[in-house]
N, CA, C and O of each residue as an XYZ file, in Angstrom:
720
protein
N     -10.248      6.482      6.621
C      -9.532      6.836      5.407
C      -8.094      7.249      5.711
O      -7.128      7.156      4.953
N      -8.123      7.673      6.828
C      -6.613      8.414      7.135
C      -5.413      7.548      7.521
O      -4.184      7.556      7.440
N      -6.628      6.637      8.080
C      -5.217      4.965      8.963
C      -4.705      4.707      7.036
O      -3.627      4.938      6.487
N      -5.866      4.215      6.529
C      -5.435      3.621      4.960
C      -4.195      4.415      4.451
O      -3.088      3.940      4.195
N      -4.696      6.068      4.325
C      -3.133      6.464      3.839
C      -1.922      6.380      4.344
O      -0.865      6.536      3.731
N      -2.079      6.115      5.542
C      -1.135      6.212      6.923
C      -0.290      4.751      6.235
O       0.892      4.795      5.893
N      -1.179      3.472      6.123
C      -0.384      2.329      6.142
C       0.308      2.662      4.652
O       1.508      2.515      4.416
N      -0.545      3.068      3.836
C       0.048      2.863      2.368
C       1.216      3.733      2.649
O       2.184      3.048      2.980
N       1.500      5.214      2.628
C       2.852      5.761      3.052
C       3.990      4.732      4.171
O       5.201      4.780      3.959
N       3.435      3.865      5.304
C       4.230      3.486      5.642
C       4.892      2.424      5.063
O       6.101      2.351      5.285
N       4.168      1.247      4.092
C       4.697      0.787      3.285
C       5.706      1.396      2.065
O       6.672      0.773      1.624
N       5.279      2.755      1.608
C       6.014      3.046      0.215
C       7.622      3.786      1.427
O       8.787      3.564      1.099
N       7.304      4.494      2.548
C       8.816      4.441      3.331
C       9.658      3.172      3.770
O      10.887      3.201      3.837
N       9.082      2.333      3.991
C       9.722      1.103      4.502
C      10.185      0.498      3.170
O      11.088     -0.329      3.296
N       9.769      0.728      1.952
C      10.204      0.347      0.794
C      10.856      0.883      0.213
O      11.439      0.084     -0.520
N      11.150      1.780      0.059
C      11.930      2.694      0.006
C      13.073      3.048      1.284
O      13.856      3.970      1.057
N      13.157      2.438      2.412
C      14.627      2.352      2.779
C      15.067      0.832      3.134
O      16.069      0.456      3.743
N      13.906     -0.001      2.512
C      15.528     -1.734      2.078
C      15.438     -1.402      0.808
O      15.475     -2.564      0.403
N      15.333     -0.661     -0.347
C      15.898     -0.597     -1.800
C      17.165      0.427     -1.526
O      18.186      0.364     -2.212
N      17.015      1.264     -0.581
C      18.023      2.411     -0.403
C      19.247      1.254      0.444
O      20.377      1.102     -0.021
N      18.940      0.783      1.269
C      20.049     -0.237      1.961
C      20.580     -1.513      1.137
O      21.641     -2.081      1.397
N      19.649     -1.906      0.051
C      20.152     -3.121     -1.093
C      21.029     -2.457     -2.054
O      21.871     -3.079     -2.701
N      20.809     -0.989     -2.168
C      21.601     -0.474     -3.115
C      23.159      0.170     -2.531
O      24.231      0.484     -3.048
N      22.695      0.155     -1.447
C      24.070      0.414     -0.323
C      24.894     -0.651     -0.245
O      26.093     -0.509     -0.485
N      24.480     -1.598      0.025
C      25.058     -2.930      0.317
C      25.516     -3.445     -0.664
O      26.578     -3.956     -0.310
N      25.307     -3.664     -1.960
C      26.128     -3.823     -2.989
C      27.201     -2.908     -3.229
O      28.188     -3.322     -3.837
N      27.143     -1.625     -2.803
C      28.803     -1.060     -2.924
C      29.536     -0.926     -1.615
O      30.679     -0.489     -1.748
N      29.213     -1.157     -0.559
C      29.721     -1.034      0.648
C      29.299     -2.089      1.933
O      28.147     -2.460      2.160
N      30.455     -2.461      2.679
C      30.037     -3.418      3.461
C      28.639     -2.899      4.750
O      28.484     -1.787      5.254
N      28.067     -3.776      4.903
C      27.082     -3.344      6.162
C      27.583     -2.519      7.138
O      26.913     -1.726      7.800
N      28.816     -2.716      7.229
C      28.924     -2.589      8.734
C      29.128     -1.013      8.519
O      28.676     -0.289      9.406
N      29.794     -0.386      7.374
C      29.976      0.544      6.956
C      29.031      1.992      6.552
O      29.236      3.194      6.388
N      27.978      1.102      6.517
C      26.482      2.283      6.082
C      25.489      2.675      7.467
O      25.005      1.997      8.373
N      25.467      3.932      7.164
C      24.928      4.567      8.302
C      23.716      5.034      8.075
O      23.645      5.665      7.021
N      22.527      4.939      8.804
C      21.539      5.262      9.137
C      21.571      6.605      8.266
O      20.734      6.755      7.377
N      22.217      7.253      8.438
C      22.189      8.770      7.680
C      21.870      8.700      6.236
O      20.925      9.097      5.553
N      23.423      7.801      5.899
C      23.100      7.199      4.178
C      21.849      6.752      3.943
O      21.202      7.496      3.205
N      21.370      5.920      4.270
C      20.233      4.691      4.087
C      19.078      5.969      3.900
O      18.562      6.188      2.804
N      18.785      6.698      5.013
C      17.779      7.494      4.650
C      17.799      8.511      3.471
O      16.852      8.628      2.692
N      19.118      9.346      3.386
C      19.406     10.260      2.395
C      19.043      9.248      0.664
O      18.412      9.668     -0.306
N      19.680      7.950      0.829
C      19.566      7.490     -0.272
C      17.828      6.714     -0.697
O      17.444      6.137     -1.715
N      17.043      7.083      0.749
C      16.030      6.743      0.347
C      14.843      8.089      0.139
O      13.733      7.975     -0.381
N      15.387      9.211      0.646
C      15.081      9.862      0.513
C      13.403     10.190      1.087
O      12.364     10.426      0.472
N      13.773     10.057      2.772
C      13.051      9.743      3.966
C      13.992     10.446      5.088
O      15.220     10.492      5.151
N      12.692     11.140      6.217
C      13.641     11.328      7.211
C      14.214     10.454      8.175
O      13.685      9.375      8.444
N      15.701     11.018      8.937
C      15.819     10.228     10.261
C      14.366      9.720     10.933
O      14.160      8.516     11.085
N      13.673     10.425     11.207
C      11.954     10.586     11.763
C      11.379      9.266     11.417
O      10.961      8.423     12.211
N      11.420      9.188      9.894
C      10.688      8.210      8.870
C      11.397      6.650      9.308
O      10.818      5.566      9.363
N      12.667      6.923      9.555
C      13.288      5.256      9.830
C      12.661      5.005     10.641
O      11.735      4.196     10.691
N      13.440      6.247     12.068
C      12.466      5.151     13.028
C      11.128      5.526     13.561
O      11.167      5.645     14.786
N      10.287      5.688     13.187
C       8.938      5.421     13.369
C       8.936      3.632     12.719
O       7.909      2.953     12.726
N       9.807      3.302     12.384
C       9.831      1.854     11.921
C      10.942      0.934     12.230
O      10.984     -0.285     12.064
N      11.893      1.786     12.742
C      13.124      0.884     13.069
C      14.167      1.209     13.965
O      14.606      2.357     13.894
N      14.801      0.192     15.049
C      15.723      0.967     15.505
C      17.078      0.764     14.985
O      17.932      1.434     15.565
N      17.428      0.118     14.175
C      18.906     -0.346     13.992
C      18.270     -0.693     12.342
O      17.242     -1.073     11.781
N      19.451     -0.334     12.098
C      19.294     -1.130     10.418
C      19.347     -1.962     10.327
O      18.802     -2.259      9.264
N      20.005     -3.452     11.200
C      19.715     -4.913     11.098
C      18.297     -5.280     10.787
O      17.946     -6.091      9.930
N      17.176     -4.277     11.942
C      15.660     -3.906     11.951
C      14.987     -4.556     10.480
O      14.327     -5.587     10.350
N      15.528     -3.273      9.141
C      14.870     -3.492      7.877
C      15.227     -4.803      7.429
O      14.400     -5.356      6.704
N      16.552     -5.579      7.774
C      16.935     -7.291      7.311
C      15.729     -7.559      7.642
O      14.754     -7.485      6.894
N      15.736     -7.908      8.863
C      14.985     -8.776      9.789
C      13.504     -8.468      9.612
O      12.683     -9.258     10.079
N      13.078     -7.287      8.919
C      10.802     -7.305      8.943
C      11.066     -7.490      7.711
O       9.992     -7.149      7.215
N      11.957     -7.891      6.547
C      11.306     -7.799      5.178
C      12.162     -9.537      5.533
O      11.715    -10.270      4.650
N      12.881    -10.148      6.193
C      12.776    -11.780      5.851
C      11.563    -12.239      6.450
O      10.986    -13.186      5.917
N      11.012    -11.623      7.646
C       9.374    -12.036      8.147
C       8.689    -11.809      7.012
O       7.946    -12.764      6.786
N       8.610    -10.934      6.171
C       7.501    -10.560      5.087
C       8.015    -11.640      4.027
O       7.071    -11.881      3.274
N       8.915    -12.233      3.746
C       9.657    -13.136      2.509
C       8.873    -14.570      3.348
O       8.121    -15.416      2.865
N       9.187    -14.483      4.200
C       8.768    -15.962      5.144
C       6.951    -16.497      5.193
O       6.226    -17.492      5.165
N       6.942    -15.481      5.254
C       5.552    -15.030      5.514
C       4.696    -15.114      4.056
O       3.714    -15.843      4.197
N       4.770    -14.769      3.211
C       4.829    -15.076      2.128
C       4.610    -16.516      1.709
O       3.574    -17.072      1.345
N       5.999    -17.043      1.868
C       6.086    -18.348      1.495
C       5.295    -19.204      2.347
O       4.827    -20.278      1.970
N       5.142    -18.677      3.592
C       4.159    -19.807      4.068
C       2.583    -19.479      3.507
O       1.781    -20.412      3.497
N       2.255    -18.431      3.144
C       0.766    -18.456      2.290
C       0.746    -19.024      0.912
O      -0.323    -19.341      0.391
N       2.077    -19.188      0.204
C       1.917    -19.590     -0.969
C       1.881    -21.705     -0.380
O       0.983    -22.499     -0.661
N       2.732    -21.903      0.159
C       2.253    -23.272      0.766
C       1.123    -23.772      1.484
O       0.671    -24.896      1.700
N       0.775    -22.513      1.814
C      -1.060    -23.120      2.244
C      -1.691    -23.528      1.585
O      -2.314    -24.545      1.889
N      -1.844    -22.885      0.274
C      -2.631    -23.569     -0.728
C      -2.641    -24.896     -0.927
O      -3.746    -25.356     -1.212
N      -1.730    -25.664     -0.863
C      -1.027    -26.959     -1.158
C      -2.225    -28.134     -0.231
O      -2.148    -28.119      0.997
N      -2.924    -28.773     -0.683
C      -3.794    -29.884     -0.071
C      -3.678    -30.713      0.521
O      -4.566    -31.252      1.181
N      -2.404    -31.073      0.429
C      -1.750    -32.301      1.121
C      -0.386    -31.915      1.454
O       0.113    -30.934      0.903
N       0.338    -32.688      2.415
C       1.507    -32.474      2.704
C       2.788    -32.787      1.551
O       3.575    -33.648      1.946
N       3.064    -32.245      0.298
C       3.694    -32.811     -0.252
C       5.194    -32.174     -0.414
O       5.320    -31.016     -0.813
N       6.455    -33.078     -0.049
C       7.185    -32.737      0.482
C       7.846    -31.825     -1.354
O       8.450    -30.753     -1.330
N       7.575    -32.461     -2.474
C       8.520    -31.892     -3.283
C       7.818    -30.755     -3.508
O       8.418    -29.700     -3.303
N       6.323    -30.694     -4.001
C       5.694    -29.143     -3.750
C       6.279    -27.647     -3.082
O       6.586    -26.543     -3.530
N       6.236    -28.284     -1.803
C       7.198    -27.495     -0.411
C       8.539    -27.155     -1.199
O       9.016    -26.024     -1.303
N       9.075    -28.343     -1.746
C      10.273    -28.031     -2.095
C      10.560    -27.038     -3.036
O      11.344    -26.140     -2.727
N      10.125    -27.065     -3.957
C      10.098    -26.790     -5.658
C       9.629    -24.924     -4.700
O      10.482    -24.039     -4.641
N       8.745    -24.811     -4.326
C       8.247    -23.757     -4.329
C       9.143    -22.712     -3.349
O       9.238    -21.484     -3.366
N       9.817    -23.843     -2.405
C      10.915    -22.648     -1.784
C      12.289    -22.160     -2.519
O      12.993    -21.154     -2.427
N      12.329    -23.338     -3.279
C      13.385    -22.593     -3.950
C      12.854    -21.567     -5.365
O      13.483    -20.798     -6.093
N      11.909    -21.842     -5.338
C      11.165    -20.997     -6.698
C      10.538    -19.615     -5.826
O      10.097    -18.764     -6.598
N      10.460    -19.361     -4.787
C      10.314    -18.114     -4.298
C      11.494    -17.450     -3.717
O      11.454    -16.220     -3.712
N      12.607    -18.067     -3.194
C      13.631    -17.665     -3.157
C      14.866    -17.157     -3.920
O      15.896    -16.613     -3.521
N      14.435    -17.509     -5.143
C      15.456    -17.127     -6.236
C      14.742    -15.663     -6.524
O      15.422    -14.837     -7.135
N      13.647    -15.368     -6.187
C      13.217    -13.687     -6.575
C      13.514    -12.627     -5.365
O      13.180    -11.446     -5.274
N      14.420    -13.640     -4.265
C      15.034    -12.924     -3.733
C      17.157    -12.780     -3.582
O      18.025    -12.476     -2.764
N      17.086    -12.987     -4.211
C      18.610    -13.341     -5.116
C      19.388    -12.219     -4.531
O      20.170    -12.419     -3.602
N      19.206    -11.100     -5.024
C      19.921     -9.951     -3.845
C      20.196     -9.816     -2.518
O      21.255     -9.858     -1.892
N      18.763     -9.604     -2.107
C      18.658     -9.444     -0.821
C      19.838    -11.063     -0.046
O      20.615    -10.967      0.904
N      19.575    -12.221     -0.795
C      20.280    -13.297     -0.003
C      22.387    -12.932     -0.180
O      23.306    -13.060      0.630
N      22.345    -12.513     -1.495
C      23.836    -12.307     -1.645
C      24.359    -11.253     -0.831
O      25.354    -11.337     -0.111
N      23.521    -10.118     -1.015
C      24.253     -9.325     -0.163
C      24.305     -9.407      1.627
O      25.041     -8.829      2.427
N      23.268    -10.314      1.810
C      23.458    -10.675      3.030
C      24.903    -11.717      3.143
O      25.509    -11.824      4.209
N      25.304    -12.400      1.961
C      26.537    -13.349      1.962
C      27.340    -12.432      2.402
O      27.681    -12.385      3.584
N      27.790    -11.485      1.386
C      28.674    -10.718      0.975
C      28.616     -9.805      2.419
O      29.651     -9.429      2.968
N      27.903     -9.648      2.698
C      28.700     -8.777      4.524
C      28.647     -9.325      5.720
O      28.684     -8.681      6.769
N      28.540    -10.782      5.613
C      28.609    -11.348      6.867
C      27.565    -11.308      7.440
O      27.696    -10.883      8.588
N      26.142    -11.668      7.051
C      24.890    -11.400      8.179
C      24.295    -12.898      7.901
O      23.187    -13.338      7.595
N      25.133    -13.265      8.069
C      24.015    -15.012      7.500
C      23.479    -15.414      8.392
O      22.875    -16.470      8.203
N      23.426    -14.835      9.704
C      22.817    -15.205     11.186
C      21.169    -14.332     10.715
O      20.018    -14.642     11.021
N      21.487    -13.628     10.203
C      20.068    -13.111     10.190
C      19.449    -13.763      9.376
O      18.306    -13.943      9.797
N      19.671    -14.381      8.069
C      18.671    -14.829      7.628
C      18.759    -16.324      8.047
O      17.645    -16.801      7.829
N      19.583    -17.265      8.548
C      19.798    -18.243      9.481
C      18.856    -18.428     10.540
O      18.190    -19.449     10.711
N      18.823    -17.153     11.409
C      17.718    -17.232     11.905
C      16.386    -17.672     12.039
O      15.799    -18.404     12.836
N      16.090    -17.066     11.106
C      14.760    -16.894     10.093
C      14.043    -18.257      9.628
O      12.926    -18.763      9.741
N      15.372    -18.605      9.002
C      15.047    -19.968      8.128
C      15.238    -20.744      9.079
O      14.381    -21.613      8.922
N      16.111    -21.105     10.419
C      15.864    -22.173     11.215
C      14.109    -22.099     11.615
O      13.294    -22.979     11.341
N      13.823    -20.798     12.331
C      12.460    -20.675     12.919
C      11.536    -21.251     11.889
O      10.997    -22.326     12.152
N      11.316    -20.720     10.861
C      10.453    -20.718     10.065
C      10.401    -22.723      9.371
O       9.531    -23.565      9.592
N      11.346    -22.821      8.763
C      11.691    -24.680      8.786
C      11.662    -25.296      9.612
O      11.555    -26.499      9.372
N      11.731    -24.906     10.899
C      11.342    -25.756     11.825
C       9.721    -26.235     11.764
O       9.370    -27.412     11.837
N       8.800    -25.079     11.614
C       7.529    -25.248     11.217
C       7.201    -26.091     10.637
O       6.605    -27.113     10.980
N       7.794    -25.529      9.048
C       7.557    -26.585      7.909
C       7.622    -27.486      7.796
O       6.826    -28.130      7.112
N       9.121    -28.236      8.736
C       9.562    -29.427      9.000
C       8.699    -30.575      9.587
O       8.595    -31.792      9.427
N       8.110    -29.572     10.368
C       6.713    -30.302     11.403
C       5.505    -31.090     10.023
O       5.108    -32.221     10.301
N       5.181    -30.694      9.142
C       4.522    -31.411      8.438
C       5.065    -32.486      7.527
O       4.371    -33.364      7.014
N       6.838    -32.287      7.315
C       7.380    -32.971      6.264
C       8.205    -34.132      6.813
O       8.285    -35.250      6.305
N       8.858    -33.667      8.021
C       9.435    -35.267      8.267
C       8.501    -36.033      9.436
O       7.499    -35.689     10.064
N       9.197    -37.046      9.417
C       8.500    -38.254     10.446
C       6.860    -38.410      9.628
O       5.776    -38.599     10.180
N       7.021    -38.325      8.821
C       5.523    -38.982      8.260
C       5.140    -40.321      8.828
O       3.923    -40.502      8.807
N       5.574    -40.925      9.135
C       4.864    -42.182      9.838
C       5.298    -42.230     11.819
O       6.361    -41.722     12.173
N       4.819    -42.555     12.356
C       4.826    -42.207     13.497
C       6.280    -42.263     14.204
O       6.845    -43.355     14.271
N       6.812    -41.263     14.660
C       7.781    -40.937     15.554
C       8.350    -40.313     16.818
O       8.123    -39.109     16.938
N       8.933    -40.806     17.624
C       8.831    -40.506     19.235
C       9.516    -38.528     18.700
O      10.331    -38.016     17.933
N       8.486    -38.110     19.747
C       9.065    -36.573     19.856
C      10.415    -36.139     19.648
O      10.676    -35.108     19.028
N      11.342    -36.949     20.181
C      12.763    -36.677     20.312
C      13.731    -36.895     19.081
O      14.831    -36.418     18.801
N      12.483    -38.250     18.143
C      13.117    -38.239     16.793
C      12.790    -37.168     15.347
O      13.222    -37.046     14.200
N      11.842    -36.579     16.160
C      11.022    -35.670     15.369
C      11.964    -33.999     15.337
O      12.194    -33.288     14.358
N      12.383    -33.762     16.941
C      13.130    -32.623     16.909
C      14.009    -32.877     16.274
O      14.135    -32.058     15.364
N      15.140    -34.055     16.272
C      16.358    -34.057     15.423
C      16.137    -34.193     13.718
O      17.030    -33.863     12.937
N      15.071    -34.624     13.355
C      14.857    -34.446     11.999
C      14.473    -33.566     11.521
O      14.636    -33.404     10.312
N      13.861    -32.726     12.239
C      13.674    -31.207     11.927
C      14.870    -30.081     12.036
O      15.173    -29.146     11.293
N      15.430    -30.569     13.290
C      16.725    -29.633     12.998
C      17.321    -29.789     12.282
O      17.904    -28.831     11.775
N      17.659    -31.974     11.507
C      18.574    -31.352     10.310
C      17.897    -30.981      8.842
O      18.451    -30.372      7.927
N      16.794    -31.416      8.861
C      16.021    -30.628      7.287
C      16.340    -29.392      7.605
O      17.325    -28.910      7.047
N      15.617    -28.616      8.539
C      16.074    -27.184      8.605
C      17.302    -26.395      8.352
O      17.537    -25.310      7.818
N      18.109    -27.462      9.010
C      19.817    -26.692      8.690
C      20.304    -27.177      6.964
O      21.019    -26.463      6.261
N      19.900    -28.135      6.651
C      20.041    -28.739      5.426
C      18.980    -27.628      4.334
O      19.558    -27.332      3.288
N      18.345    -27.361      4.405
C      17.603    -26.182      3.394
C      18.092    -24.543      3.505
O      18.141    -23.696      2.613
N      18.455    -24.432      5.051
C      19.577    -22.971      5.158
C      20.681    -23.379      4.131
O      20.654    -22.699      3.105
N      21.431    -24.126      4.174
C      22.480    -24.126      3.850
C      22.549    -24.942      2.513
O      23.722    -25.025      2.150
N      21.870    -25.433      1.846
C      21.517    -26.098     -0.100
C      20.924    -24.059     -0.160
O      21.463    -23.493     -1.111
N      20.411    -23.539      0.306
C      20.029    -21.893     -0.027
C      21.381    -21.265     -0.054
O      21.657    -20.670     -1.096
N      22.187    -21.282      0.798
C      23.299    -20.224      0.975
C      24.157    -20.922     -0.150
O      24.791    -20.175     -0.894
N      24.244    -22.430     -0.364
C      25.358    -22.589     -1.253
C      25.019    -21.944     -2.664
O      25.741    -21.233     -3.364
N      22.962    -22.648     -3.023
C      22.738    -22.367     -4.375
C      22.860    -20.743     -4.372
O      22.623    -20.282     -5.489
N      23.087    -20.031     -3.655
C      22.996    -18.293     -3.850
C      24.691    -17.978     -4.165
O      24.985    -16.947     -4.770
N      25.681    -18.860     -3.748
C      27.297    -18.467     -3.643
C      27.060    -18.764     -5.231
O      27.425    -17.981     -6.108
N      26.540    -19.742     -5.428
C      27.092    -20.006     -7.061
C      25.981    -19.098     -8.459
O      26.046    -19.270     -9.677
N      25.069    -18.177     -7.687
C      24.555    -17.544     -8.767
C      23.035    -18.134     -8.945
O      22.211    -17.598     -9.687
N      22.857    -18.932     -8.418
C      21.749    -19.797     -8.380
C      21.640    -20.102     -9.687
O      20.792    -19.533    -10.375
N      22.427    -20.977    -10.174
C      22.909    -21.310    -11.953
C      21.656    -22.568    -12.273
O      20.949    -22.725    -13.268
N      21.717    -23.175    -11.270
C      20.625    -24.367    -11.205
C      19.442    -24.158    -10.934
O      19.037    -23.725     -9.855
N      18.809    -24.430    -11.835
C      16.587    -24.273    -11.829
C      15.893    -24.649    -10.564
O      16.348    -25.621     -9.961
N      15.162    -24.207    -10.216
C      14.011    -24.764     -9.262
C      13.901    -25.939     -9.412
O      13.742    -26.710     -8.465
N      13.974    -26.348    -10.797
C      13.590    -27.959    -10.792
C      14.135    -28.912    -10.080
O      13.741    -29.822     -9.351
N      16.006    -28.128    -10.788
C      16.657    -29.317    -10.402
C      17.062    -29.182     -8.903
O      17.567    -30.067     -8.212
N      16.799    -28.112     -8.588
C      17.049    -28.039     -6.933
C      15.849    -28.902     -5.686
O      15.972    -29.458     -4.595
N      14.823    -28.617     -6.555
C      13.565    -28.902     -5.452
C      14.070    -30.634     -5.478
O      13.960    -31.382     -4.506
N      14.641    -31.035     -6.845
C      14.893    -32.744     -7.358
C      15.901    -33.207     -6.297
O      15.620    -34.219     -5.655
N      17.182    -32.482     -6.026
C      17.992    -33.262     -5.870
C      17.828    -33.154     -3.870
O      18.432    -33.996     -3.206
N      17.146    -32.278     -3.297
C      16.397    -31.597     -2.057
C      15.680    -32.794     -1.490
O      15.798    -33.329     -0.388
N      14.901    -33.082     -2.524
C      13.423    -34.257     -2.222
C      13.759    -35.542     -2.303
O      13.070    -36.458     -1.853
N      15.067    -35.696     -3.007
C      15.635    -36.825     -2.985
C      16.051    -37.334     -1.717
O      15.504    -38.353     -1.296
N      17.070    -36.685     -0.952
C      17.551    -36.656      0.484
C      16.305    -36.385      1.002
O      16.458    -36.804      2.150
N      15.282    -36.011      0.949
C      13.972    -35.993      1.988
C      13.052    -37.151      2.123
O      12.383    -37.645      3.031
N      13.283    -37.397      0.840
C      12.665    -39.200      0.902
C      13.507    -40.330      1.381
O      13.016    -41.455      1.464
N      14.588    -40.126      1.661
C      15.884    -41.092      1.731
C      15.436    -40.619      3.387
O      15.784    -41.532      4.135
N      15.055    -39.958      3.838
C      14.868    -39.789      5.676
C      13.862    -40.583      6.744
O      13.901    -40.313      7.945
């Protein structure tokens, strides 16, 4: 009973300091907010961060694993490999993260979620291109560029507000994926 409360408190602290750092980051650049702030505004101790973190890059980086992570259980469901499915649904889970991606624009951390999304698309990539048989070597380069090609259709649709629907994004995405 005690681990249970243990995790649930460590979830409602860890949630409580990326809402305290999303709300930071919209008025002040990253580089600018201090560990001190982040906790005061989450209203958690120094203690409480890090028992979970050592650097504030830390909270970026376990809540895009938990966003990633995510999205790959909502694509499990999926029965077959279908590339616009995949599609439609990353950009339809990514727009409910709309903040978290801008303010990562807005202070210069696009390596972190760059990161993320290379690792993680690289995966994905593995089921979506080379559908018909292809030598290994043509397989890595088509994965690296879907991968860099879905980082970056994400970072643009987030500069502009993400004004354009899931629809028409997963549409014009799957188009260039079938053209491969």
């Amino acid at each position: 009973m005690a681990n249970k409360y243990n995790d649930t408190q460590n979830k409602i602290t860890k949630e409580s300091i990326f809402t305290a750092l999303m709300i930071l980051m919209e008025k002040k650049n990253f580089k600018n907010i201090s560990i001190t702030e982040v906790t005061q505004k989450a209203g958690v101790s120094r203690m409480a961060f890090y028992r979970n973190y050592n650097i504030l890059e830390d909270i970026i980086s376990v809540y895009l694993d938990e966003i990633f992570e995510e999205y790959s259980n909502l694509i499990s469901n999926y029965t077959e490999a279908d590339s616009y499915e995949f599609t439609y649904s990353f950009f339809s889970h990514f727009r409910k993260h709309q903040k978290l991606i801008t303010n990562l624009i807005n202070s210069d951390l696009n390596t972190l979620i760059l990161e993320k999304s290379v690792k993680f698309l690289h995966s994905l990539c593995n089921s979506i291109a080379c559908k018909n048989h292809c030598s290994i070597e043509s397989k890595k380069y088509n994965n690296a560029f879907i991968a860099g090609g879905f980082y970056n259709v994400l970072m643009e649709w987030s500069k502009s507000g993400m004004k354009e629907s899931d629809e028409a994004m997963a549409k014009m995405v799957y188009e260039r994926l079938i053209m491969n």
